[in-house]
Each structure stands twice: as C-alpha cells, then as structure tokens.
C-alpha positions as CSV (number, residue, x, y, z in Angstrom):
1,X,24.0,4.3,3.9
2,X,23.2,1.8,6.8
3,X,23.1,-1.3,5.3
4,X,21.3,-3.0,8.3
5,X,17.7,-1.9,7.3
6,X,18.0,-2.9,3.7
7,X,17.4,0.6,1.9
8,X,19.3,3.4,1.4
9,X,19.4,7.2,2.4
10,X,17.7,8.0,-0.8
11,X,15.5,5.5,-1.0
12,X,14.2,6.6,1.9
13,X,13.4,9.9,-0.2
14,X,12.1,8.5,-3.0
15,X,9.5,6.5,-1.4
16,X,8.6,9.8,0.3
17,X,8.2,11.5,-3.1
18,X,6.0,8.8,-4.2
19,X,3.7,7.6,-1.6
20,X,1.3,10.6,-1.8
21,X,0.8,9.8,-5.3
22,X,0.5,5.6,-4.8
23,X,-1.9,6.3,-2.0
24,X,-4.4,8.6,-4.2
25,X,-4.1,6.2,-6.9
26,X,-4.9,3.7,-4.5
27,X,-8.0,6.4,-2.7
28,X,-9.3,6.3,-6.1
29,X,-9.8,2.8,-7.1
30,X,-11.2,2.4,-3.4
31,X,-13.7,4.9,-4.4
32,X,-14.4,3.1,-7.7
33,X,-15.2,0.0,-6.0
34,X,-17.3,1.8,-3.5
35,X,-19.2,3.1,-6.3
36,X,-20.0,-0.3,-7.7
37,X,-21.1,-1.3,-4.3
38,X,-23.5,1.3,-3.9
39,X,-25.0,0.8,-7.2
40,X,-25.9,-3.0,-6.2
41,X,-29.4,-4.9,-6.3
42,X,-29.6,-4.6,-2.7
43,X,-31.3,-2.4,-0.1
44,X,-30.6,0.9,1.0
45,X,-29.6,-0.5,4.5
46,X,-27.8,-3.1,3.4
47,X,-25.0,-1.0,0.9
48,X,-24.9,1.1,3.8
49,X,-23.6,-0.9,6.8
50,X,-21.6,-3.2,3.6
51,X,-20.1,0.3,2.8
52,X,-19.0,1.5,6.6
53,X,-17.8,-2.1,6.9
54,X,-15.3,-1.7,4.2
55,X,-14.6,2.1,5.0
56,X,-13.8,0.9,8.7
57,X,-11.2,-2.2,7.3
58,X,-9.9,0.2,4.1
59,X,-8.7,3.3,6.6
60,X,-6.4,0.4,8.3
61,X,-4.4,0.1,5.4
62,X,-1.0,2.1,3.9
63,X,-2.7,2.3,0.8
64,X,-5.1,5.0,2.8
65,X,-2.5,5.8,5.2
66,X,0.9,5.1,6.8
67,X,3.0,5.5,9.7
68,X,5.9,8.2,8.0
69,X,9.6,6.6,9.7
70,X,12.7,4.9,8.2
71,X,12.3,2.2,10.6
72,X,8.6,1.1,8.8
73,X,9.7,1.8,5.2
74,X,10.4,-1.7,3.9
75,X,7.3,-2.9,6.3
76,X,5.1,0.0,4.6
77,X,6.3,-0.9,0.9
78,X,5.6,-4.8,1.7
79,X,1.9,-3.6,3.0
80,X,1.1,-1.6,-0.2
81,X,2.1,-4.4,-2.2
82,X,0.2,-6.9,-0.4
83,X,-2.5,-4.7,-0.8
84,X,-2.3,-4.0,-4.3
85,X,-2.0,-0.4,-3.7
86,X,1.7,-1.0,-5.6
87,X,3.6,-4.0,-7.6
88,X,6.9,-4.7,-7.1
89,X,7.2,-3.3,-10.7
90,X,6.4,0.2,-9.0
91,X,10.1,0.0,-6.9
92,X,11.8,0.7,-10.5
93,X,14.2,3.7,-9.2
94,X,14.6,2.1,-6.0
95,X,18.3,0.9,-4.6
96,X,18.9,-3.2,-5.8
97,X,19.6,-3.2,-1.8
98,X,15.8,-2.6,-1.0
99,X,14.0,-3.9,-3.8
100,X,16.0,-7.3,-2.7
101,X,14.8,-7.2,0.8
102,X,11.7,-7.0,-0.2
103,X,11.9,-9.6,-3.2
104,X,13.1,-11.9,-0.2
105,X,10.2,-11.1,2.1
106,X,8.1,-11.5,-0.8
107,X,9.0,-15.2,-1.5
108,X,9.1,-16.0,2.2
109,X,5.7,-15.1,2.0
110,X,4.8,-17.7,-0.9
111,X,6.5,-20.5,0.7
C-alpha cells in the first residue's frame, strides 16, 4: 500500500470493478433526462440544439467517461460525486484511508 495517494492497492481494484456499472447507471438517467427534454413544449429546433448542448457538456464528465490511472482515482471518485453520478454512500467497501481523503476534500469544498 502507498500511503501517499490516499487509497490502497485494492481500492484501486474495486473502483475498477465498479465504475462500468456507476457510469451506465449514470448513462441512463442522462438518457432519462434527455427524454424529458425532448418531450418539451418547444420547437423542433430548439430541443435540438438544447439537446447537442447538453450532449457536448455531459461527454466531459466521469460519469460518461474517465481517464483509467491510479494517479486520477481519488480525483475521478470526487468528480462522480460532484456530479451525482455516485454518493459518498457508494464508497461502502472502500479502504477508511480513501473514503477519508475524500471526506476531507469534500468538506474543503463546502467551506
């Protein structure tokens, strides 16, 4: 374990075990909401470009997708949670060292 990144060896594995499922849970509500969009009182032109607007911001995120390395796991797992693509309730199963460092970048955040 290297205890200067704030995770462990298999956390590292764990979050690779999970992030395909997070991020299709995640795809899905995306898709939800773009459903509700599309079904708006508004014209045709008008839920399209709103649609490719949020399609061109939504792709950005680690919800959608993620750069796969150690070295951006804790900045990937605080992006999915800003997100709401997970809650810290999600990191159950995850080592106390890196739910910590991210419960202390988390209230950094709020201050």
């Amino acid at each position: 374990m290297d205890r200067g990144q704030g995770f462990t060896e298999k956390d590292w594995k764990l979050f690779r075990s999970k992030i395909a499922d997070w991020q299709e849970a995640y795809m899905d509500r995306l898709g939800k909401e773009y459903i509700a969009l599309l079904s708006e009182d508004a014209g045709p032109s008008d839920k399209f470009w709103k649609l490719d607007e949020r399609l061109k911001k939504d792709k950005e995120k680690a919800g959608v997708q993620v750069q796969m390395s150690r070295s951006n796991l804790i900045y990937n797992i605080m992006s999915l949670i800003n997100e709401g693509a997970i809650s810290f309730e999600d990191l159950n199963g995850f080592s106390d060292e890196l739910k910590e460092t991210v419960r202390a970048y988390i209230e950094r955040r709020v201050l």
